[in-house]
C-alpha positions in Angstrom: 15.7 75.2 -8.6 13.9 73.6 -5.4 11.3 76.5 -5.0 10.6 76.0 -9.2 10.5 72.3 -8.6 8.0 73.1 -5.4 5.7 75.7 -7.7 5.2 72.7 -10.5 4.7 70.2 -8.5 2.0 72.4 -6.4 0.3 73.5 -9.7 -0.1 69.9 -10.5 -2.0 68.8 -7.0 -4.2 72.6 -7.8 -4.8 71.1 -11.3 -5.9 67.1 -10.6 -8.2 68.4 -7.1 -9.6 70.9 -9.5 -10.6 67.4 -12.4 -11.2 65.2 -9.4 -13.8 68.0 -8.1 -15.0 68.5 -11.2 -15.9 64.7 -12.0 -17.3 64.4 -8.3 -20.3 67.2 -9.5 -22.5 64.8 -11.3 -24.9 67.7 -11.7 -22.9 68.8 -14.4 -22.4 65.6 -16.7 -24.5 65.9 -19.9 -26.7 63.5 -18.5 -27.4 64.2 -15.2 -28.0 62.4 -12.4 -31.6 61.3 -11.5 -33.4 59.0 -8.9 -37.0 57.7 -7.8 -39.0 56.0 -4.8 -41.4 54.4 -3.6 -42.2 54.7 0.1 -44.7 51.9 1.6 -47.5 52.2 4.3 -44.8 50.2 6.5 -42.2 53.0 6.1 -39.9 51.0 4.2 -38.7 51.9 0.4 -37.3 50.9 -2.8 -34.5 53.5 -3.8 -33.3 53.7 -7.8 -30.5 56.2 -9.0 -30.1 56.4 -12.3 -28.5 59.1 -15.3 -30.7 60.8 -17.1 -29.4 60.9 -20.8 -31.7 63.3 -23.3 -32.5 62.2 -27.0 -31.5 65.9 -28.4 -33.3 64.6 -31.7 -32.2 60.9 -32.1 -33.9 57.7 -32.8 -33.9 55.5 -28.9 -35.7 52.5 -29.1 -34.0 50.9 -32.5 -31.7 53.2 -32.6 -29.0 54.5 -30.0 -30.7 51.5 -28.0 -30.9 48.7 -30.3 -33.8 46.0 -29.4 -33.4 43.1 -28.0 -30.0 43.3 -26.3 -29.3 44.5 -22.8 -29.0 48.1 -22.1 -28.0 49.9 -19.0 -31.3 51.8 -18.7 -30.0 54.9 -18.0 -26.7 56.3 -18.6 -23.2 56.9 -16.9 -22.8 54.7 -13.8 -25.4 51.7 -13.7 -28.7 52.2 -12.4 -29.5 51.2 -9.0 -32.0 49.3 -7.1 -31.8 49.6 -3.6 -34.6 48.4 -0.9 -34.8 47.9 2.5 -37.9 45.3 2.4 -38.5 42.3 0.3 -40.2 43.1 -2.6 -42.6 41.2 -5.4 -41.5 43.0 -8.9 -44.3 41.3 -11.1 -44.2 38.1 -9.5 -40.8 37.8 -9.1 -39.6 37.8 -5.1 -36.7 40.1 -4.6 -34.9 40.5 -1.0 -34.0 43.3 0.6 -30.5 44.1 -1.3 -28.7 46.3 -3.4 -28.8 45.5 -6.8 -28.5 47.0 -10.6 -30.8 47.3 -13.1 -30.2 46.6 -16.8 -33.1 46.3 -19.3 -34.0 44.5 -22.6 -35.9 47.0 -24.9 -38.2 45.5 -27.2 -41.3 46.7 -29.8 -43.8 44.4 -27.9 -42.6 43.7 -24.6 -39.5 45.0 -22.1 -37.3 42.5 -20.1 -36.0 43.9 -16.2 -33.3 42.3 -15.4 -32.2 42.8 -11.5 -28.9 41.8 -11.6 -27.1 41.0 -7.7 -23.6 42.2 -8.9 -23.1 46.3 -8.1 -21.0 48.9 -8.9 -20.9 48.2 -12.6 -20.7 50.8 -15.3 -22.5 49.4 -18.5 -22.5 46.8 -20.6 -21.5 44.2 -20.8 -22.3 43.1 -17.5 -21.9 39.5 -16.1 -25.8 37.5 -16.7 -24.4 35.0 -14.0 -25.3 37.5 -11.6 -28.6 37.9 -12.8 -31.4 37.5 -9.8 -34.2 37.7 -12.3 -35.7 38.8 -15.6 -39.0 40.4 -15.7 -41.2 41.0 -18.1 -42.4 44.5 -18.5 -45.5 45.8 -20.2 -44.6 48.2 -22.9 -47.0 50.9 -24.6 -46.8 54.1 -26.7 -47.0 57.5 -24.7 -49.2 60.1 -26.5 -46.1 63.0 -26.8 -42.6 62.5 -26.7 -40.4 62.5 -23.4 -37.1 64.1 -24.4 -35.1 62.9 -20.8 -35.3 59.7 -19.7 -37.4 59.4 -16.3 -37.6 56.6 -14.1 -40.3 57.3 -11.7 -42.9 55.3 -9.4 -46.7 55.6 -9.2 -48.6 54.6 -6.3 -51.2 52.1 -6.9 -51.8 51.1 -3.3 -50.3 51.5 0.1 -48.0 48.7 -0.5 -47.5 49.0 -4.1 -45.7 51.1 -7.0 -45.7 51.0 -10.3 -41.8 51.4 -11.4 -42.2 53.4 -15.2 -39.4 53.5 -17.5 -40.3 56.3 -19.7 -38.1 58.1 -22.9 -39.1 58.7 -26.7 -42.0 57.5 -27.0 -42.2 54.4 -25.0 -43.2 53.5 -21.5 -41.9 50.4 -20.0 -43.9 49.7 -16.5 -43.9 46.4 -14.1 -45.8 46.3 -10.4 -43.2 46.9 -7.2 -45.3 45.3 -4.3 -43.8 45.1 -0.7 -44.1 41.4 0.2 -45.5 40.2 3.0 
């Protein structure tokens, strides 16, 4: 009776390390795990990690994604925003933090919302937290980009261009290391 009792309760430790592996391989979520930086001419960065959800034929922007209400750009965890210098996103100041991104999709014009609070999931997420709202240009890419991609362009030796792109749509601000 002890050595059954022993057996089940070893098969059940075998069985929850084998889920709690599995759920630590983010590689293997349906949308996998994705990230982006921009390294300045001083040597410092900004850092985003983000999920990478695909649109495996569905309608985004106005669709999954309804406009005009916060999203969590991305998909599992929250995306994050992590830099080691202060930064100008737009003209908005940022300090050197951790912080999550959210987003407001919209047909004319995006909204970045740096929010100070971390570790969240999704939405809803607390707007009293919010450092800022940015407005983000918006424009129509030429072919569709099945997996959403966060990426940065460099545009000078301390400056980025942080892109949002997915569908059809690219959603891109400045990220300028402030002096």
């Amino acid at each position: 009776m002890i050595r059954l009792r022993c057996c089940v309760i070893l098969a059940a430790v075998a069985v929850c390390s084998t889920l709690a592996c599995a759920q630590q391989d983010k590689s293997k979520r349906p949308s996998p795990p994705g990230s982006a930086e921009c390294q300045f001419a001083s040597g410092k960065a900004v850092h985003i990690d983000y999920g990478r959800p695909s649109m495996k034929g569905r309608k985004i922007y106005g669709g999954l994604v309804p406009y005009n209400k916060e999203w969590r750009t991305g998909a599992n965890e929250a995306t994050t925003f992590v830099t080691d210098t202060n930064l100008e996103v737009g003209t908005t100041k940022v300090p050197a933090g951790k912080y999550t991104l959210f987003t407001v999709p919209s047909q004319k014009q995006w909204t970045l919302i740096i929010s100070k609070k971390t570790g969240e999931w999704g939405i809803p997420y607390p707007q009293d937290e919010d450092l800022a709202r940015v407005p983000m240009r918006s424009e129509e890419l030429s072919a569709p980009v099945e997996q959403f991609t966060i990426s940065f362009e460099r545009t000078a030796p301390e400056a980025c261009t942080l892109r949002l792109d997915w569908e059809t749509t690219r959603a891109e601000v400045s990220v300028r290391e402030a002096k």
